[in-house]
Every structure is written in structure tokens, then in C-alpha cells.
N, C-alpha and C positions, 0 to 999 in steps of 0.2 A: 729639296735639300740644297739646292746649288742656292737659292736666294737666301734662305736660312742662313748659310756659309758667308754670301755676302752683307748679308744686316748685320753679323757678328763680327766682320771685316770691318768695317765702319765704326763700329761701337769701339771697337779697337782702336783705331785711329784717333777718335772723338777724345779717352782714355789717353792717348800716348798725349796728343796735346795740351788737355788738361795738366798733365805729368812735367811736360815741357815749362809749362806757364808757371807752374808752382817751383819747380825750379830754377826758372829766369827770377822770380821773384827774391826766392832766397840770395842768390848771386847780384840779382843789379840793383835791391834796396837792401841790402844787410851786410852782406861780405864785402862785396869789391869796395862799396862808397867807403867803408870802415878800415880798410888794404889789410884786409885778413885775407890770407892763401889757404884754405882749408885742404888742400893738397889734388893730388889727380890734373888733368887738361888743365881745368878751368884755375887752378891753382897757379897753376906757370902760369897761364894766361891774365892772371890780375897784376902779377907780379912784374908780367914785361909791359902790361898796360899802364901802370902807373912809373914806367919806367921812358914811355915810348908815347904814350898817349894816345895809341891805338886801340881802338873797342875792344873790349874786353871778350863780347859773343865772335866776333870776326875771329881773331886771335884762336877761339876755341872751336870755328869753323877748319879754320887756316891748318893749324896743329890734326887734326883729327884727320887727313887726307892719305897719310902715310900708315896710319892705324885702320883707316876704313881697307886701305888695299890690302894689309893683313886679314881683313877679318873677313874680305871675299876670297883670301886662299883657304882661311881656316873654316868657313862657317856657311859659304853659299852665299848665292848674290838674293836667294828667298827671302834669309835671316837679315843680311844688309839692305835690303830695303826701306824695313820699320825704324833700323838704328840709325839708317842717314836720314830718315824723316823725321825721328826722334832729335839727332843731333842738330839737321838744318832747323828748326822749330827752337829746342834751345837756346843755341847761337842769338836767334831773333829777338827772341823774349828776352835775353840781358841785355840784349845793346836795348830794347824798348823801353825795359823798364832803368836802365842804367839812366836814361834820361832826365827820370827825375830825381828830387830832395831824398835823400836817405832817411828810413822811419824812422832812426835814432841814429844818433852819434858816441851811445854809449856802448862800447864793445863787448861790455860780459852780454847783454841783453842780445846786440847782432850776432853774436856764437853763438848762445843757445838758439834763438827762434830762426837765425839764417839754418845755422847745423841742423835742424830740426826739418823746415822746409822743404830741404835740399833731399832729406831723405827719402821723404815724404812722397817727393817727384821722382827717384831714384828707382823706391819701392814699385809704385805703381807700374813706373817703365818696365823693369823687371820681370813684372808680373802677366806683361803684357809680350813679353817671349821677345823682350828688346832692350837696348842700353841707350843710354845718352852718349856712344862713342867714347873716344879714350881711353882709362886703364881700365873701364866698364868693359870691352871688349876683352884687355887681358886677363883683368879678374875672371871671365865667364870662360876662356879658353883655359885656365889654371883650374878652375872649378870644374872641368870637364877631367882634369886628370889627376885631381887630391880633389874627391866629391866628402870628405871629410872635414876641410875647411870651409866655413861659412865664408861669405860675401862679408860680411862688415869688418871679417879679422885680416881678411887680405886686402879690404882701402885699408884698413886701418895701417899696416905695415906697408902700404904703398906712400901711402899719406904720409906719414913722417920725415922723407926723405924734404919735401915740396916745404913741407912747416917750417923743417933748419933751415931752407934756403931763403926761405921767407927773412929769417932773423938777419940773415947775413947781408941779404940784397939788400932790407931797407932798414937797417941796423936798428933795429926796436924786435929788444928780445919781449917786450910785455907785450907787442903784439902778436909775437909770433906765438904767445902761451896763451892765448886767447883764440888764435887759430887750431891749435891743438885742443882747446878746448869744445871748438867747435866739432873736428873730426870725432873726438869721444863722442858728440853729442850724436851724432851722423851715424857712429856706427852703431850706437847703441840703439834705435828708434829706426834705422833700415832694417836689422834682424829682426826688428819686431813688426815691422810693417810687412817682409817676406816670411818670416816663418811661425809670426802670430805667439801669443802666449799660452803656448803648447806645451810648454813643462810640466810634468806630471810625477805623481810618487809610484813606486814601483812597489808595491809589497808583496812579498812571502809571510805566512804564515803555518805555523806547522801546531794542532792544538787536537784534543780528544774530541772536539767540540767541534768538527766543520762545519757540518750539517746548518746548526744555530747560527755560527757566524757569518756563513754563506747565505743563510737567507735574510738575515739582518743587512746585508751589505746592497744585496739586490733591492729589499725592498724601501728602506730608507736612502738611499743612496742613489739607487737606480743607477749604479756602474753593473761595469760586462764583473764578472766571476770566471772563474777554470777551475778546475781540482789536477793537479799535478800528482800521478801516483807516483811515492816514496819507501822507502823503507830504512829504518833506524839500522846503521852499520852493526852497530855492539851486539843491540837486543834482537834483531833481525824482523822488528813489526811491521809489519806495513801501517802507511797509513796515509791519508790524503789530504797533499801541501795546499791551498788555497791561493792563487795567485791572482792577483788583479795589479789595475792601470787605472788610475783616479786624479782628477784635475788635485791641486795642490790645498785647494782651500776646503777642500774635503778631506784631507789626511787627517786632519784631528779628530775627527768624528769619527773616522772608522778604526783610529786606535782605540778610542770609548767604548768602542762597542765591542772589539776583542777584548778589552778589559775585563767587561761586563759580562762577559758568557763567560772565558777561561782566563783567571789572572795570571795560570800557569802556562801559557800560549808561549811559544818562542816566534817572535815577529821580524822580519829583516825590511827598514823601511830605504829603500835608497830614489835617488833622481834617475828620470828617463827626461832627455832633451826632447828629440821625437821621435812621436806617436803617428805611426800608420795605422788608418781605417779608420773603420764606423764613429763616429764623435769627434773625432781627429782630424788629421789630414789625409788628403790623397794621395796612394802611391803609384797611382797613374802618370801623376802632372810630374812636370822636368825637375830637376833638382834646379834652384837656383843659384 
């Protein structure tokens, strides 16, 4: 058991660095060369570096010391471990790759694929029960007490403050909407990197006809079924509602097929964000 723990230990590591590298990438050939502040540490930190001429990963080593000591009163020196390995790894990887040519000098292009990147390594980190340091740390201390808010809507509202300042510091408001363009990008491709495209339709149905429709659903579908016992307020019938949880690209199929048995079915089709259990996710693992 104990080697088993340490092979997975390792792999973890292997993982956070990978995470580090795809991140340094996004920051030292996309954003920084392009002086987009996509917001968070590393946001300030491009912002004073093209100000001061001091490396950009330094900079986000430097900044992150006063937030690492918070995050060993909030989180245990266990948890900061992986995050200052995470963030010392970081740090490295932009000032490495800051070294070289920027892959483009065209800024819509450095938003998307840097904002993209960035998540990319963001997610993984994440996933890996770790931050890259900074407001990664706050975000994850916020998330521990509004577990309602997702991670990409709170950079996202952290990040905007970093983007105006962007405009201000280095008076090019096109680039600061190109940095904002990026944090869209970032938040929108980190949710989906931690929480997976896990949306799903939620249907109620209420029909003469369960029996048929229920097994129409299990066996072309092969989604879970329930019977929700009901009874009609007015008329006082019983009768048994149908309830299931279906990936999204299956909801028009399994309108068809309540169609098709009862046209007089009463259907309530609405969104479920997320899905715990079997097909889904786990409600073991931490909330991110």
C-alpha cells in the first residue's frame, strides 16, 4: 500500500510539472511577449516587468511569499508543499521560456491560445489537489466557503481588476481588451477542464404510458430511469412520474420517444449543471 501511495505521489508530481510547463508556455511565449496582463500574480507581475525589466517568473516567485504564508495558516504546510512546487516550477518555466521569440505577435491569436494554455495548466494543477500560488490560493480558500461559486467565475471577477490596470499602466486600452479577452478564454476552458462537460437535461415526465416510455428510455438510450410516485391534486389518481438525468445530446431522442408512446404526456425538460454518480462525477473527490 505505502509504494502504491508513493508511485501515485510521483505521478502527481510528474503531472503538477507537466501543468507548470504548459503554463510557463502560455505566459512566456504568448502573454507576457504580447504585454497582455490576463490578471491574477502573474498579471501584476508582467505588468511591473515590462515596467522594471525584471523577469516576469521571478516577479511571480517574489509576490507569491506573502500568499504562500497565508495559505500555511489556512491550508497546512501538507497542501503547501505541492503549491510551492507547483508555483516554484512555474516561476521557472516563464522566465525559460520568456527567453525566447514570441510564437506570434498578433494579440487576438496570443489571447486565445495563451488564455487557453494557461488553463489548461491551471486545470490540471487543480486537479492535482494544488495551485500555481497567488489568487489560486484565494480562489480555493473562497471556494472552501461559497462551494456554490465555480473557480473560473471567481478569476474571473478577480481578473478584471489586473486587466483595467493593465489599460492604465500601459495606456493601450486595445490591449487591455485583448487581455480580457483572454481571461474569458481562461475561464471558460478551466470549468471545462475541472468540471468536464457534465451538463445534462433533467426530465420529468408525468404520462398513462410509463411502463413503455421507461423502457424505451433504458433500452435505446441506456440512461438510469426512476418512477417518482405522484398523485394528481384535483382528480386524486395516483400515478408514476418518470424521472431521469441524460447527457444533452440525447434530450431530443428521448422527447421522440415520449412523443411516440403518449402525445398527451406532460414533460418538464430543464438543465442540471452537476451530476453525481455512476456516468458522471464523483462525490467523493474535493470540490474544486
Amino acid at each position: 500500500m505505502k509504494k502504491h501511495h508513493g508511485v501515485k505521489r510521483v505521478l502527481d508530481y510528474v503531472v503538477m510539472t507537466l501543468s507548470a510547463a504548459t503554463y510557463g508556455i502560455a505566459i512566456g511565449l504568448f502573454q507576457d511577449p504580447n504585454m497582455l496582463a490576463p490578471g491574477g500574480v502573474a498579471g501584476i507581475s508582467i505588468i511591473i516587468s515590462h515596467l522594471t525589466h525584471i523577469q516576469t517568473g521571478t516577479l511571480v516567485l517574489l509576490m507569491n511569499i506573502p500568499i504562500f504564508l497565508f495559505g500555511l495558516w489556512k491550508f497546512g504546510f501538507r497542501f503547501m508543499i505541492s503549491t510551492i512546487y507547483s508555483t516554484f516550477m512555474a516561476s521557472m518555466f516563464i522566465n525559460f521560456f520568456g527567453r525566447y521569440p514570441a510564437v506570434t505577435d498578433e494579440p487576438l491569436l496570443a489571447a486565445l491560445v495563451g488564455g487557453s494554455l494557461s488553463a489548461v495548466g491551471l486545470g490540471m494543477t487543480f486537479r492535482m489537489g494544488s495551485t500555481t500560488g497567488g489568487t489560486d490560493i484565494i480562489i480555493k480558500y473562497l471556494r472552501q466557503k461559497m462551494p456554490y461559486l465555480k473557480t473560473g467565475i471567481l478569476m474571473l471577477a478577480m481578473d478584471v481588476t489586473v486587466v483595467t490596470a493593465s489599460a492604465i499602466v500601459f495606456g493601450d486600452l486595445e490591449r487591455a481588451l485583448y487581455a480580457g479577452i483572454s481571461v474569458g478564454v481562461t475561464s471558460f476552458v478551466l470549468d471545462l477542464v475541472l468540471y468536464g462537460r457534465d451538463g445534462a437535461k433533467l426530465i420529468y415526465i408525468i404520462s398513462d404510458h410509463p411502463g413503455e416510455i421507461a423502457k424505451r428510455l433504458l433500452d435505446e438510450l441506456d440512461v438510469g430511469v426512476t418512477y417518482l410516485e405522484g398523485a394528481g391534486a384535483y382528480s386524486g389518481k395516483e400515478k408514476q412520474v418518470i424521472f431521469c438525468v441524460l447527457r444533452k445530446p440525447l434530450s431530443p431522442r428521448a422527447e421522440e420517444i415520449v412523443k411516440e408512446e403518449d402525445s398527451q404526456a406532460f414533460m418538464i425538460v430543464t438543465n442540471a449543471t452537476e451530476i453525481y454518480g455512476e456516468g458522471y462525477k464523483s462525490y467523493f473527490g474535493e470540490k474544486l
